[in-house]
C-alpha positions in Angstrom: -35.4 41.1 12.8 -38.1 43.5 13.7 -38.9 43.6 17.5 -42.3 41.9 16.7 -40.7 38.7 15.6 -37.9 39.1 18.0 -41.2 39.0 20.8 -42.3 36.1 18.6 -39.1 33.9 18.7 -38.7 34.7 22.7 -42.0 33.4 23.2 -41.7 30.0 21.1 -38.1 29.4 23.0 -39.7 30.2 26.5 -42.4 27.9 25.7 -40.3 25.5 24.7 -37.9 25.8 28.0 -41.3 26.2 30.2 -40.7 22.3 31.5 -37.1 22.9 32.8 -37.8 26.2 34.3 -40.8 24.5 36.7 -38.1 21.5 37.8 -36.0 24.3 38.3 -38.4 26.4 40.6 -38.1 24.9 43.4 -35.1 26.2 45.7 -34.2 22.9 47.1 -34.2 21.0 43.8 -31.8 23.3 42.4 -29.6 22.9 45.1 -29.5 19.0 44.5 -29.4 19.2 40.9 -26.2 21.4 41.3 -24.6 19.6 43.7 -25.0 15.9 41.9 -23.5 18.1 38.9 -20.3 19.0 41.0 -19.8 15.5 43.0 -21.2 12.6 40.4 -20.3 10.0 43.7 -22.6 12.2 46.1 -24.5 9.6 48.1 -28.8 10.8 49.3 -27.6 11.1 52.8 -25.0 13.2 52.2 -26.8 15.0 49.2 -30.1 15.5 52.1 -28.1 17.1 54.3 -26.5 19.8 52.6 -30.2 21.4 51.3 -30.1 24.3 52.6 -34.4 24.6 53.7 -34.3 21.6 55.5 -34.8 21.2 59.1 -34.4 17.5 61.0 
């Protein structure tokens, strides 16, 4: 593939991925997102205060 298509094809897959990358974005969100991915039975409380950016 010639690097003009390769361009191409990087483009159409970013485009494509541009929805997750925004959710994504946002420091604190990640942080959540990866946290309910290691403990399924995390509860809000707990998940809250483990961000990182937060102050109470």
């Amino acid at each position: 593939m010639d690097a003009h298509k390769e361009i191409e094809q990087l483009a159409t897959d970013f485009e494509q991925c541009r929805k997750v990358l925004i959710a994504l974005g946002d420091e604190n969100r990640q942080h959540m997102i990866l946290e309910m991915m290691k403990n399924k039975s995390i509860n809000f409380s707990t998940l809250f205060l483990t961000l990182p950016n937060i102050v109470i």
